[in-house]
C-alpha positions as YAML, in Angstrom:
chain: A
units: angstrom
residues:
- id: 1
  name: UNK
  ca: [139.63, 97.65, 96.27]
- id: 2
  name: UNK
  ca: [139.04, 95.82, 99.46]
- id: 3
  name: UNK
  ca: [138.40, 97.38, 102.88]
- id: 4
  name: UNK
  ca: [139.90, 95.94, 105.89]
- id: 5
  name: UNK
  ca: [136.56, 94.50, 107.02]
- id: 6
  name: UNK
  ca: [136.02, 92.80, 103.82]
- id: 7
  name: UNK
  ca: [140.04, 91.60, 103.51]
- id: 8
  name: UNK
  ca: [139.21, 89.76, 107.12]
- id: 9
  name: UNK
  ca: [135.58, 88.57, 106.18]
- id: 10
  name: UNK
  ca: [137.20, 86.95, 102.96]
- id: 11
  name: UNK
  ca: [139.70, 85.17, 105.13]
- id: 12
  name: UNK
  ca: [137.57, 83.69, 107.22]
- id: 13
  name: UNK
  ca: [135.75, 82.02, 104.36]
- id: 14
  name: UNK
  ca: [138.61, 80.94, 102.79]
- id: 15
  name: UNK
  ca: [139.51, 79.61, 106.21]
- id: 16
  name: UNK
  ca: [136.41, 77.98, 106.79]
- id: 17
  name: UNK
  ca: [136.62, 76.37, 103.30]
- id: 18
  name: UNK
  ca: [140.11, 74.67, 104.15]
- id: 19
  name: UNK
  ca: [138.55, 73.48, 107.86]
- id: 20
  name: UNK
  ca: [136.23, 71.49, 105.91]
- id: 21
  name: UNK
  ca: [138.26, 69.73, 103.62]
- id: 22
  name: UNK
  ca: [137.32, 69.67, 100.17]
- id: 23
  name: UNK
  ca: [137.45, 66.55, 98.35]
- id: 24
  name: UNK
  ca: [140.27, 65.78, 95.51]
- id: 25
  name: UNK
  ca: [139.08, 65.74, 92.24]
- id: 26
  name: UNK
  ca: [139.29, 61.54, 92.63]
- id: 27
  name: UNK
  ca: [137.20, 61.88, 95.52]
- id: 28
  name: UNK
  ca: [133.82, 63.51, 93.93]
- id: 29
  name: UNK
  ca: [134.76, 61.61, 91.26]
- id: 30
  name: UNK
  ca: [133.90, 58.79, 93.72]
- id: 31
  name: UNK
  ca: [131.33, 60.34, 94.99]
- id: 32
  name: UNK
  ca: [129.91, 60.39, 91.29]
- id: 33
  name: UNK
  ca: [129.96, 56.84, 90.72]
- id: 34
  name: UNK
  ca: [128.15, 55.94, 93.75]
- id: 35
  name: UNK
  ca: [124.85, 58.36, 92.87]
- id: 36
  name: UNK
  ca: [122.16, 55.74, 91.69]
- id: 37
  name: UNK
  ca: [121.75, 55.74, 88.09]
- id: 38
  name: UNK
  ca: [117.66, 57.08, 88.32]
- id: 39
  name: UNK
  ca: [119.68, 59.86, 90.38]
- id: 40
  name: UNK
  ca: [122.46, 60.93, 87.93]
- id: 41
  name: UNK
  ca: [120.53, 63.67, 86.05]
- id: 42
  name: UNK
  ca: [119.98, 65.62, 89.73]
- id: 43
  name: UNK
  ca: [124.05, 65.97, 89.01]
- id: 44
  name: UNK
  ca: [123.20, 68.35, 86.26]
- id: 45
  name: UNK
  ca: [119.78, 69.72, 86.30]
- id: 46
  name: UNK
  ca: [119.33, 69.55, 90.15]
- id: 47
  name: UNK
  ca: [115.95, 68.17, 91.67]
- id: 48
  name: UNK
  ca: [112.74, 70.05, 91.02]
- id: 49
  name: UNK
  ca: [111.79, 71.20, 94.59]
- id: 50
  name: UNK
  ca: [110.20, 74.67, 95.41]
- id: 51
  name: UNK
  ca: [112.03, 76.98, 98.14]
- id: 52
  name: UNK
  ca: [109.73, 78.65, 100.12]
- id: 53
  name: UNK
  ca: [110.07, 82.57, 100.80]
- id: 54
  name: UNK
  ca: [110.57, 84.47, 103.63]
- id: 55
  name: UNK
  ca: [106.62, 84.47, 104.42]
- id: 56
  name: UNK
  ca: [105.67, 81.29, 103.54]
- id: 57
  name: UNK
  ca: [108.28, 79.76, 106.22]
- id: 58
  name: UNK
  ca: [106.86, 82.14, 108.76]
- id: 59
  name: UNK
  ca: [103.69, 80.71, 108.35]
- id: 60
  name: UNK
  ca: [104.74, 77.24, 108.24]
- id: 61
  name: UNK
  ca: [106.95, 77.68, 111.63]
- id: 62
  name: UNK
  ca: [104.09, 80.09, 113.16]
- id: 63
  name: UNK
  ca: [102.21, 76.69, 112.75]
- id: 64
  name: UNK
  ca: [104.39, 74.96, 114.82]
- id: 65
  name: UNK
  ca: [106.95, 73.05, 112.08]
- id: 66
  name: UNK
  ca: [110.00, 72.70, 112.41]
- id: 67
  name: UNK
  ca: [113.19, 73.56, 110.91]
- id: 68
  name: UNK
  ca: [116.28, 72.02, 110.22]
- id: 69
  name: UNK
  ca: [119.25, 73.62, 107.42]
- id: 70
  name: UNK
  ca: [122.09, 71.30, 105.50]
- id: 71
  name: UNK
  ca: [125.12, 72.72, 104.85]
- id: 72
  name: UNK
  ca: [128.68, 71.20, 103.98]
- id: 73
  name: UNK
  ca: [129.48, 70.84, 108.12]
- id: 74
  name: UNK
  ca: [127.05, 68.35, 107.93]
- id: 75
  name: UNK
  ca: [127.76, 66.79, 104.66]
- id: 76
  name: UNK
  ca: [131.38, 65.82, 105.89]
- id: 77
  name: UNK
  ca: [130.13, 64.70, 109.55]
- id: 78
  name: UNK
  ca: [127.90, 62.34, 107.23]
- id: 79
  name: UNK
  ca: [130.55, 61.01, 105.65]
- id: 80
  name: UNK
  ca: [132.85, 60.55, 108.44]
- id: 81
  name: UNK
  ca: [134.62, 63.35, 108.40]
- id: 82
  name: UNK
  ca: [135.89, 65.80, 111.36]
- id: 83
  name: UNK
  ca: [135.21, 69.00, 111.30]
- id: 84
  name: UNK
  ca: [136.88, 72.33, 112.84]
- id: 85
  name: UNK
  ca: [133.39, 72.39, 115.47]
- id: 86
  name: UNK
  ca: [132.61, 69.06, 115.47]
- id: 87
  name: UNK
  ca: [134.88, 66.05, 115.41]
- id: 88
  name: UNK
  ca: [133.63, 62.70, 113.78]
- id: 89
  name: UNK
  ca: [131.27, 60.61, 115.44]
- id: 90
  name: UNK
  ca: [129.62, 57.30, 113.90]
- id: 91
  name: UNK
  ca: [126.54, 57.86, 115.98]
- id: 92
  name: UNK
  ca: [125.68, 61.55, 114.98]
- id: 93
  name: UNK
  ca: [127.37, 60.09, 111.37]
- id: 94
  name: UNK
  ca: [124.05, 57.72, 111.53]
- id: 95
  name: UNK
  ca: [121.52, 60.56, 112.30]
- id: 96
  name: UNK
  ca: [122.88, 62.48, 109.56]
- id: 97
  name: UNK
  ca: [122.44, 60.31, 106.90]
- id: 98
  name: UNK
  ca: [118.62, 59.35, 108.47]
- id: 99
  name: UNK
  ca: [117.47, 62.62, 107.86]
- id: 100
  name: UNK
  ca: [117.96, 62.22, 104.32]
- id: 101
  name: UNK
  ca: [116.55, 58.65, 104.17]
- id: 102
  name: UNK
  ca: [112.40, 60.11, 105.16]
- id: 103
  name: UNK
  ca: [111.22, 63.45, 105.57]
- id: 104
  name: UNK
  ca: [108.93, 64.51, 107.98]
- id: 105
  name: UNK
  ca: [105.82, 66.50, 107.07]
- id: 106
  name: UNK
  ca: [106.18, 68.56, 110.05]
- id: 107
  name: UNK
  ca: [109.49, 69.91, 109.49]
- id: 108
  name: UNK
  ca: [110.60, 72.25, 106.96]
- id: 109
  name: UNK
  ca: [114.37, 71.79, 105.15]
- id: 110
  name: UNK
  ca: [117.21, 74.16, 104.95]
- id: 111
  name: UNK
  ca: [119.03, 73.01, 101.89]
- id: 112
  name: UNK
  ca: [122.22, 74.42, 99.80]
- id: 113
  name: UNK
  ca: [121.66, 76.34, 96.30]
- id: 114
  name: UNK
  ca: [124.62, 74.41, 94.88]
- id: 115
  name: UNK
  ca: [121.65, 71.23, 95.71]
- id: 116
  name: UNK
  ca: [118.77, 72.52, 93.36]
- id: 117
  name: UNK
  ca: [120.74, 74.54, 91.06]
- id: 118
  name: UNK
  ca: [121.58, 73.70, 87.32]
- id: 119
  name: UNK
  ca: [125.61, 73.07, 86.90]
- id: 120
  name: UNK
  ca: [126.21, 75.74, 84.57]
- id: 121
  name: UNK
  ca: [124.68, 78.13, 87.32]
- id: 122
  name: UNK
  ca: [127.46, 81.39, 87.72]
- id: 123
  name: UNK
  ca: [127.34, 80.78, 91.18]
- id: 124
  name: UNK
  ca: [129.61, 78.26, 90.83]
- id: 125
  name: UNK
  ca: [133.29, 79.51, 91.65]
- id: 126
  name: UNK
  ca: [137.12, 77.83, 92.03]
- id: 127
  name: UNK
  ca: [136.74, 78.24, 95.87]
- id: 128
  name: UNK
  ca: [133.68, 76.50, 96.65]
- id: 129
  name: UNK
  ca: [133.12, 74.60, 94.27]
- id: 130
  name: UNK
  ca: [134.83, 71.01, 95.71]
- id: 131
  name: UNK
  ca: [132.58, 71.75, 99.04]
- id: 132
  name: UNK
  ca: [129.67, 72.65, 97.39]
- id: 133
  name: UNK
  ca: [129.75, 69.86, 94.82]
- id: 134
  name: UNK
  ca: [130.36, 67.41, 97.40]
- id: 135
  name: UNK
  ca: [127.03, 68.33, 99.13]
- id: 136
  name: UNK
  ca: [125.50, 68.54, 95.63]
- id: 137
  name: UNK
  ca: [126.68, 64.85, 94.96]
- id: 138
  name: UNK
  ca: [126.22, 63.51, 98.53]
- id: 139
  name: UNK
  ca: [122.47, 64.86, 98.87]
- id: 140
  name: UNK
  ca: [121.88, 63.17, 94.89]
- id: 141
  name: UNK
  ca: [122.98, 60.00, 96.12]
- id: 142
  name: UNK
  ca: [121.18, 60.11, 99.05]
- id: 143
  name: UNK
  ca: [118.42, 62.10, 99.71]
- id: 144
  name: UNK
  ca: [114.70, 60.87, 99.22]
- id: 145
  name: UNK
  ca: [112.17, 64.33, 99.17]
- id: 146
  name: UNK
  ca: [108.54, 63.44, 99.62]
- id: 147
  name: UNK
  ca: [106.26, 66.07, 97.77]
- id: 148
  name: UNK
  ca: [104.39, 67.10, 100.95]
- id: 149
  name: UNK
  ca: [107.43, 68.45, 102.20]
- id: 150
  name: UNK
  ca: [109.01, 71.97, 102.19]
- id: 151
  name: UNK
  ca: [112.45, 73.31, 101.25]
- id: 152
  name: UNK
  ca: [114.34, 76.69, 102.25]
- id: 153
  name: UNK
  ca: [117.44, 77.44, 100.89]
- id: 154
  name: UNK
  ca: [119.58, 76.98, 103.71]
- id: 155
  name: UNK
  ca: [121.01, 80.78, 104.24]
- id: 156
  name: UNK
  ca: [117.38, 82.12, 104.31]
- id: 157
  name: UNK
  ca: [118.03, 83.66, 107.39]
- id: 158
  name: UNK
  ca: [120.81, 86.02, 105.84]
- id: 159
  name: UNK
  ca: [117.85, 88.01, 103.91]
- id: 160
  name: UNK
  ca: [116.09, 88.95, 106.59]
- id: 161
  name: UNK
  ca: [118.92, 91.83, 107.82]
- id: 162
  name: UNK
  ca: [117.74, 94.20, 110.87]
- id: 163
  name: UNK
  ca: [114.19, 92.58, 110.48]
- id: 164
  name: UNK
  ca: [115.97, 89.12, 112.13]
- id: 165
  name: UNK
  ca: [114.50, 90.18, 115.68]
- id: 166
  name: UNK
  ca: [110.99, 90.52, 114.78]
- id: 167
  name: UNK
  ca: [110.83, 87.15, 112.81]
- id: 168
  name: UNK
  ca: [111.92, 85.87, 115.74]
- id: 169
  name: UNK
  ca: [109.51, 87.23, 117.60]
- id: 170
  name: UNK
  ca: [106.69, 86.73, 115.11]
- id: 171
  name: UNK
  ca: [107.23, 82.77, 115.27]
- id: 172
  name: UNK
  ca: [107.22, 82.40, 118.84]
- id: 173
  name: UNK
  ca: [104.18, 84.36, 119.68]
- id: 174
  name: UNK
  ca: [102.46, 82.52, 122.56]
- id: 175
  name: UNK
  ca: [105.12, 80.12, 122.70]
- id: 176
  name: UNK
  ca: [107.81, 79.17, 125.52]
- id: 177
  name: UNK
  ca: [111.31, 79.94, 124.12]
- id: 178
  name: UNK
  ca: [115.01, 78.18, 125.06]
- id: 179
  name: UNK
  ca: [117.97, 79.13, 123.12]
- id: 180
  name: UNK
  ca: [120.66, 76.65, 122.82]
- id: 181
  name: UNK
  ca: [123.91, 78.33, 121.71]
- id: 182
  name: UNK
  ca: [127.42, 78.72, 122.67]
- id: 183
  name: UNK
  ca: [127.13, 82.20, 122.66]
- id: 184
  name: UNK
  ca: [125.05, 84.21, 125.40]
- id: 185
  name: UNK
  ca: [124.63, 87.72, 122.41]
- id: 186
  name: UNK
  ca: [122.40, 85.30, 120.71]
- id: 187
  name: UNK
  ca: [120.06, 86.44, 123.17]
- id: 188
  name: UNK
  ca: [119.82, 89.66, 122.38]
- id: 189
  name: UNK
  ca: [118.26, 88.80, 119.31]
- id: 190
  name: UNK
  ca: [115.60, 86.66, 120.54]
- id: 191
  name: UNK
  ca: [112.82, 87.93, 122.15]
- id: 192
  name: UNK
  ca: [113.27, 88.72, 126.04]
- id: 193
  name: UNK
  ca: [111.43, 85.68, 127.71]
- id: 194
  name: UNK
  ca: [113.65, 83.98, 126.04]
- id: 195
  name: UNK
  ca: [115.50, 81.41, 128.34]
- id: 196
  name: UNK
  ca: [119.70, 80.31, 127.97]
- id: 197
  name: UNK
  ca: [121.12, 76.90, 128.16]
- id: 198
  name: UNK
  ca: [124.80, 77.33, 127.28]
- id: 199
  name: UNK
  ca: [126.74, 74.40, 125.14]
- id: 200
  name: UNK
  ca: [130.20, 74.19, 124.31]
- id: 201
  name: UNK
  ca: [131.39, 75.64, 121.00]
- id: 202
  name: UNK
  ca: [133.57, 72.95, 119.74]
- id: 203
  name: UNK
  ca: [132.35, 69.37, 119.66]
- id: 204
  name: UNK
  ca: [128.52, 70.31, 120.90]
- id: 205
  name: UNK
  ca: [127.43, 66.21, 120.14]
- id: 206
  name: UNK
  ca: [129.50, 65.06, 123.27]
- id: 207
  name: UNK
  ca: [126.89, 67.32, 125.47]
- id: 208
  name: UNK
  ca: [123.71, 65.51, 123.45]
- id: 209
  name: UNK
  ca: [122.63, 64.16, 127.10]
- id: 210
  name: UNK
  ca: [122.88, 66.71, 129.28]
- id: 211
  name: UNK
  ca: [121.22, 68.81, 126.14]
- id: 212
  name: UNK
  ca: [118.33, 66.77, 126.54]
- id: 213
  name: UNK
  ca: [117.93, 66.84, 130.13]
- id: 214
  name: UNK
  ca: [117.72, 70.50, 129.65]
- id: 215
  name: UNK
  ca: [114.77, 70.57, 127.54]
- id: 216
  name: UNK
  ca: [113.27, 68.36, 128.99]
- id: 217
  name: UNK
  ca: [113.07, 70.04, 132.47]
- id: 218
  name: UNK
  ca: [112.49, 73.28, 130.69]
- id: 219
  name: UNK
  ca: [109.16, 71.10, 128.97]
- id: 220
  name: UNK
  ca: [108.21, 69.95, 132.32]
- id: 221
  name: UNK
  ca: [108.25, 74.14, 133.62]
- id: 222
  name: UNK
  ca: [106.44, 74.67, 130.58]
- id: 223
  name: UNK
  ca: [103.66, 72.05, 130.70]
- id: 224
  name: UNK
  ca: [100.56, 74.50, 129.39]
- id: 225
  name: UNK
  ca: [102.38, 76.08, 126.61]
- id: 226
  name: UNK
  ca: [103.95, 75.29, 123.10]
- id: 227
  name: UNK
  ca: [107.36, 75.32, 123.22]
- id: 228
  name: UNK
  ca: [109.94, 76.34, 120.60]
- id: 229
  name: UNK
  ca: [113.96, 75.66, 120.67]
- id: 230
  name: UNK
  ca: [115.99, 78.37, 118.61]
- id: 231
  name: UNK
  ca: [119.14, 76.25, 118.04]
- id: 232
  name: UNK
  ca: [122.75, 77.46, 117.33]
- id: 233
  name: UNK
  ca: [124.81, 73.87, 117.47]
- id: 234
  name: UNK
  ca: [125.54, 72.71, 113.69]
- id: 235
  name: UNK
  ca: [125.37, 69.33, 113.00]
- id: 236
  name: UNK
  ca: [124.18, 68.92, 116.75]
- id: 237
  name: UNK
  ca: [121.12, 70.55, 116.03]
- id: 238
  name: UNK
  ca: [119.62, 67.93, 113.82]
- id: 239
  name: UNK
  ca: [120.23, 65.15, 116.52]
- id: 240
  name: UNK
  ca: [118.29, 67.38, 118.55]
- id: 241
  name: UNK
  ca: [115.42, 67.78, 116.04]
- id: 242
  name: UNK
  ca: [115.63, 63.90, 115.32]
- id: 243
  name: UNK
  ca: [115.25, 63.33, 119.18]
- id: 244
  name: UNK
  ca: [111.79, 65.21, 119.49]
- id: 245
  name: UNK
  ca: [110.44, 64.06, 116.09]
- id: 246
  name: UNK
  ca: [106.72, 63.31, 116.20]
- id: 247
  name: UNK
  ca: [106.51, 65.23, 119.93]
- id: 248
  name: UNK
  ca: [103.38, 67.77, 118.35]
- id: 249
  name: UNK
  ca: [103.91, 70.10, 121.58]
- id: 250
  name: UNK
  ca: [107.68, 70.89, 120.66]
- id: 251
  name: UNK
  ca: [109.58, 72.47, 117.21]
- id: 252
  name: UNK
  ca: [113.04, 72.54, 117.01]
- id: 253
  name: UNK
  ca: [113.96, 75.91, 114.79]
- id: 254
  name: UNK
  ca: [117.25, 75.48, 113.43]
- id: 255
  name: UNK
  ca: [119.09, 78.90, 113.05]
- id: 256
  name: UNK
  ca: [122.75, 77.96, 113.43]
- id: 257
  name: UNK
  ca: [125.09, 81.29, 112.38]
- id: 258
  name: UNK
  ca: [122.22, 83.32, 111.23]
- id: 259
  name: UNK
  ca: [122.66, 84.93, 114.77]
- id: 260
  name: UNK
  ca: [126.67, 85.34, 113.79]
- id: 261
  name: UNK
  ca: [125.31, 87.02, 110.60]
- id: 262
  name: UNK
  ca: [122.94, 89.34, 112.03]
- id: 263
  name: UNK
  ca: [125.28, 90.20, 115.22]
- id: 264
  name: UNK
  ca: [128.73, 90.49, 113.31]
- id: 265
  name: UNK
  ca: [128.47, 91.30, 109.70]
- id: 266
  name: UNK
  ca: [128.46, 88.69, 106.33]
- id: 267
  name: UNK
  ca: [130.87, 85.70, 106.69]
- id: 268
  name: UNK
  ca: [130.41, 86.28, 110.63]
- id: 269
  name: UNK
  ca: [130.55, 82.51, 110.94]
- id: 270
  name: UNK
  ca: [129.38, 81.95, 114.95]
- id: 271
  name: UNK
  ca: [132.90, 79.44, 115.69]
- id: 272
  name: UNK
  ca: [134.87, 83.00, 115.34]
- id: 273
  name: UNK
  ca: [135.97, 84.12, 118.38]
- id: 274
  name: UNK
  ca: [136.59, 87.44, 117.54]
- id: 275
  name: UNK
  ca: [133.62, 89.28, 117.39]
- id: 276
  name: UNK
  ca: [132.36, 92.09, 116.03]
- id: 277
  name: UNK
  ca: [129.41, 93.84, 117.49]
- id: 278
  name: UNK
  ca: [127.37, 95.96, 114.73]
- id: 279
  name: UNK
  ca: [124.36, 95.87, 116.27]
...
């Protein structure tokens, strides 16, 4: 038996799953044939790449890295695709699909189970599993890992439960904080220095500019000190990160609806309006 909570929760992934627009079956299909042949066993064994744990990313972001997370929002803005947050756009379309062409060494990656996971894994289930494949296929056919990189999966954050604040906190000891969100609650997760620059929740990539001037007038405030960006902006996010790439002074954190999750429950995806306050 279901609860209410869990009845709505359920929706809204089900919801979330239709906003995306799964592929037909002739689609990944598609998408099959156009995974390099040196590529093609990824399809069923998945890459060999080693997710870090909860420490080990603390330590890599208390050093400064930075972090960016893939999920299927991103997959379909890659491949042209609109998306119920973010409508399609050829120039955030090209950023995408530049992350996965190099990785940086200074910037850890949020990536999808259904990426480095066998095919016969019982994850798998009828209502993810066009969305998830097509990220599975997409990042096969395109993504190059280096071996000095690191991986996350990309709903790390979710583990963490009430201890969300202090990691927070932990990573951005010493360090000047902005939160970019749609969303002022975010803030009350992040630590209380922590300073607001408000961005639109639908279709964040049309603000990239004035996002930018932002930081950078908040860098030019903050000229002694390492700075840190907790981002909540989807696919936005990564044209952020891409923008300050190389920029040693600066990491761009990438926490996206790990704030929802903490502030409103599981499946508390942050483009909900209704929200639910638990905390």
């Amino acid at each position: 038996m279901y609860d209410d909570q869990v009845l709505i929760n359920k929706f809204k992934v089900e919801v979330y799953l239709e906003r995306i627009g799964p592929p037909t079956p002739l689609k990944l299909l598609m998408l099959m044939l156009t995974t390099p042949w040196h590529k093609v066993h990824y399809l069923i064994l998945g890459p060999k790449l080693k997710f870090l744990n909860l420490n080990e990313l603390k330590k890599e972001l208390v050093l400064g890295k930075s972090l960016v997370r893939w999920g299927d929002g991103e997959t379909a803005i890659a491949r042209g695709k609109s998306i119920s947050y973010q409508s399609a756009s050829s120039n955030l379309q090209l950023i995408l699909k530049n992350i996965l062409k190099k990785t940086d060494n200074n910037t850890v990656y949020g990536i999808s189970w259904a990426y480095n996971s066998r095919i016969w894994d019982k994850r798998w289930n009828k209502k993810s599993v066009k969305v998830l494949l097509s990220t599975r296929i997409f990042w096969c056919a395109n993504f190059n890992p280096s071996k000095n990189s690191n991986y996350v999966e990309t709903t790390i954050f979710y583990d963490l439960g009430n201890k969300f604040p202090i990691f927070l906190n932990e990573i951005s000891k010493n360090k000047s904080i902005l939160l970019l969100a749609s969303d002022k609650n975010y803030l009350k997760v992040c630590p209380s220095r922590t300073k607001y620059v408000e961005c639109r929740p639908k279709d964040s990539f049309h603000d990239f500019e004035r996002i930018i001037s932002e930081i950078d007038g908040w860098k030019k405030s903050a000229y002694d000190k390492r700075l840190i960006v907790f981002c909540a902006l989807g696919p936005t996010t990564k044209a952020i990160w891409s923008h300050y790439i190389g920029q040693k002074r600066i990491q761009v954190v990438d926490i996206g609806h790990g704030f929802s999750f903490y502030l409103n429950g599981e499946n508390g995806f942050a483009w909900n309006s209704n929200k639910i306050d638990t905390k």
